[in-house]
C-alpha positions as CSV (number, residue, x, y, z in Angstrom):
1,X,-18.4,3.4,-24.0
2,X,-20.8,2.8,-21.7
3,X,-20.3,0.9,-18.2
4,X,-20.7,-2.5,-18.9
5,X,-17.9,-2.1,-21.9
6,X,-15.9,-0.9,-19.8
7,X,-16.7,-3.5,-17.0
8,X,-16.3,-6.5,-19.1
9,X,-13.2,-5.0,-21.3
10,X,-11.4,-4.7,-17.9
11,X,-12.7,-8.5,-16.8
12,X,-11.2,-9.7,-19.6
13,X,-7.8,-8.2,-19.1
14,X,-7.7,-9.2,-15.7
15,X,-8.7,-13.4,-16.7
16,X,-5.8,-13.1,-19.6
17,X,-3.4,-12.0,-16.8
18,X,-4.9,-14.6,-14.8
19,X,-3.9,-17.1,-17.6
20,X,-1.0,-16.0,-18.2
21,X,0.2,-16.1,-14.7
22,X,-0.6,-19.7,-14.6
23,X,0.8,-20.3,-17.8
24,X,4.4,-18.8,-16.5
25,X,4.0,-21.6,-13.2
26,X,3.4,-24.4,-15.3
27,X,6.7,-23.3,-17.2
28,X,8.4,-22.9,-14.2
29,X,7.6,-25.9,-12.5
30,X,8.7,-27.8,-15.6
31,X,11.8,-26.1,-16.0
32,X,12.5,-26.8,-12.5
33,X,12.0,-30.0,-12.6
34,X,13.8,-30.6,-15.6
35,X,16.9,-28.9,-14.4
36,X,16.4,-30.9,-11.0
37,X,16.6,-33.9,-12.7
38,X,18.9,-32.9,-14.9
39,X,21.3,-32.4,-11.9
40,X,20.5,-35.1,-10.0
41,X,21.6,-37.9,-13.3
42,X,24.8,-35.7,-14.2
43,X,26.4,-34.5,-10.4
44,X,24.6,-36.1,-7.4
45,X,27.3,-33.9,-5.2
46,X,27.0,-29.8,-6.6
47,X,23.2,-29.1,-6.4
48,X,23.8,-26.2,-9.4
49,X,20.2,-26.1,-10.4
50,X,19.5,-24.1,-7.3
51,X,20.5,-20.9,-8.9
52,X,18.6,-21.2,-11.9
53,X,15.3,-21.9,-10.0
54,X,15.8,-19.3,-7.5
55,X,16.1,-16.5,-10.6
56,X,12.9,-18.4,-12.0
57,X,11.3,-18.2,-8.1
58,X,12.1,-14.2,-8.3
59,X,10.3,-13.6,-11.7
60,X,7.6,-16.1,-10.2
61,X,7.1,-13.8,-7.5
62,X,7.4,-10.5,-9.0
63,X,4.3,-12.1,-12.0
64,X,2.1,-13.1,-9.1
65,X,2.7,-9.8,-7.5
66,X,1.9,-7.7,-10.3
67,X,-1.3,-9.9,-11.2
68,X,-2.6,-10.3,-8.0
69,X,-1.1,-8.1,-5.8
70,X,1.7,-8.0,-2.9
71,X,0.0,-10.1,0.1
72,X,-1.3,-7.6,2.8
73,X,-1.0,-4.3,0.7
74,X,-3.9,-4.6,-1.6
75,X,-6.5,-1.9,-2.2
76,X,-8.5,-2.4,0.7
77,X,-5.2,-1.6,2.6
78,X,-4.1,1.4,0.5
79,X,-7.9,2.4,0.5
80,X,-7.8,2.2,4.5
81,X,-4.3,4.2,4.7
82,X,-5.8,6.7,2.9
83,X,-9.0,7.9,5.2
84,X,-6.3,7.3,8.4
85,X,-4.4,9.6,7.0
86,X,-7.4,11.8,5.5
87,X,-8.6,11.4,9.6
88,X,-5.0,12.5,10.9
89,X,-5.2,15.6,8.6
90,X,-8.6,16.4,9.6
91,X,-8.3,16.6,13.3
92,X,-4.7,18.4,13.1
93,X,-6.5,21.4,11.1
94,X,-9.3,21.1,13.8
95,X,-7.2,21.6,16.9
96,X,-5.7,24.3,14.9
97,X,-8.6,25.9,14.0
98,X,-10.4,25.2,17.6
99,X,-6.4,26.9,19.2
100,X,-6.4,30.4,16.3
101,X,-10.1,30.2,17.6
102,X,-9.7,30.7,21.7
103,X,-7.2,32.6,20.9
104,X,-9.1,35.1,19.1
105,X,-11.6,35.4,21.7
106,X,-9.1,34.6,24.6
107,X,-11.6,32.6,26.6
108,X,-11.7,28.8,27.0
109,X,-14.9,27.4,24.4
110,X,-17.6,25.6,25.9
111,X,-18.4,23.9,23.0
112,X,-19.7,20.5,22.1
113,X,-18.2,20.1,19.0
114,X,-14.6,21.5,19.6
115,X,-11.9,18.8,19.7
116,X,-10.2,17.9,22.9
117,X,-7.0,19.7,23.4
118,X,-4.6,20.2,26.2
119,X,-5.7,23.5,28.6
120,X,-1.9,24.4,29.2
121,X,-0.9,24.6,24.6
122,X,0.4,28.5,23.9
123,X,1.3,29.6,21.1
124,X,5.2,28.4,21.0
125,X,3.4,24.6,20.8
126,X,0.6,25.9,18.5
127,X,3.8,27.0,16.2
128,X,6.0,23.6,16.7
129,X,2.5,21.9,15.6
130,X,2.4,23.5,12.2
131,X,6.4,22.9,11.9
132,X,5.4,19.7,11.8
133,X,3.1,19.5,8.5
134,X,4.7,19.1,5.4
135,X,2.8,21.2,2.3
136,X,2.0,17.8,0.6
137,X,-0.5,17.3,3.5
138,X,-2.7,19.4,2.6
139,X,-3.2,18.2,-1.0
């Protein structure tokens, strides 16, 4: 298939779960209101039709979350929690690196490019750094 197949095929899944979704709350919204008025002609003092429409409000919110998404943790958010972490990673294997480095030549760098560190870190706080990572941080 080439892109545009593939681009429209997943358009078109994503408008029918669209539809559907407004389907379900024009269903609910008539259900409620039926069961609303249902209560309000047969017991004026038991307001029962609360339950009912707060199990339909659940399944309501759990459809729109699955079609649209749960508010504030969409892909742009999961997309920008990814390179944080990525970014965390990065400069935690660069200090590393930059510390195994001066180390090995037991002289303070001069260089530009080295991260910032702390003069005064020996080896006991290079090791409680590493006890730190977990190994599913490095896939």
């Amino acid at each position: 298939m080439d892109k545009k197949t593939i681009t429209y095929l997943k358009a078109e899944k994503r408008v029918k779960e669209m539809k559907s979704f407004y389907r379900f709350l024009f269903v609910y919204v008539t259900i409620c209101c039926f069961l609303m008025a249902i209560n309000f002609v047969s017991d004026r003092h038991e307001f029962w039709s609360i339950y009912p429409v707060l199990g339909l409000s659940l399944a309501l919110a759990f459809k729109y979350a699955r079609v649209f998404g749960w508010p504030g943790f969409g892909k742009d958010w999961e997309e920008r929690k990814f390179y944080e972490e990525i970014e965390k990673i990065r400069e935690r294997e660069e200090r590393i690196q930059f510390m195994l480095n001066r180390e090995k030549t037991n002289s303070p760098s001069s260089s530009i490019d080295a991260p910032r560190i702390e003069p005064d870190l020996d080896k006991l706080e290079l090791k409680e750094l590493r006890k730190q990572w977990n190994d599913s941080e490095f896939v």
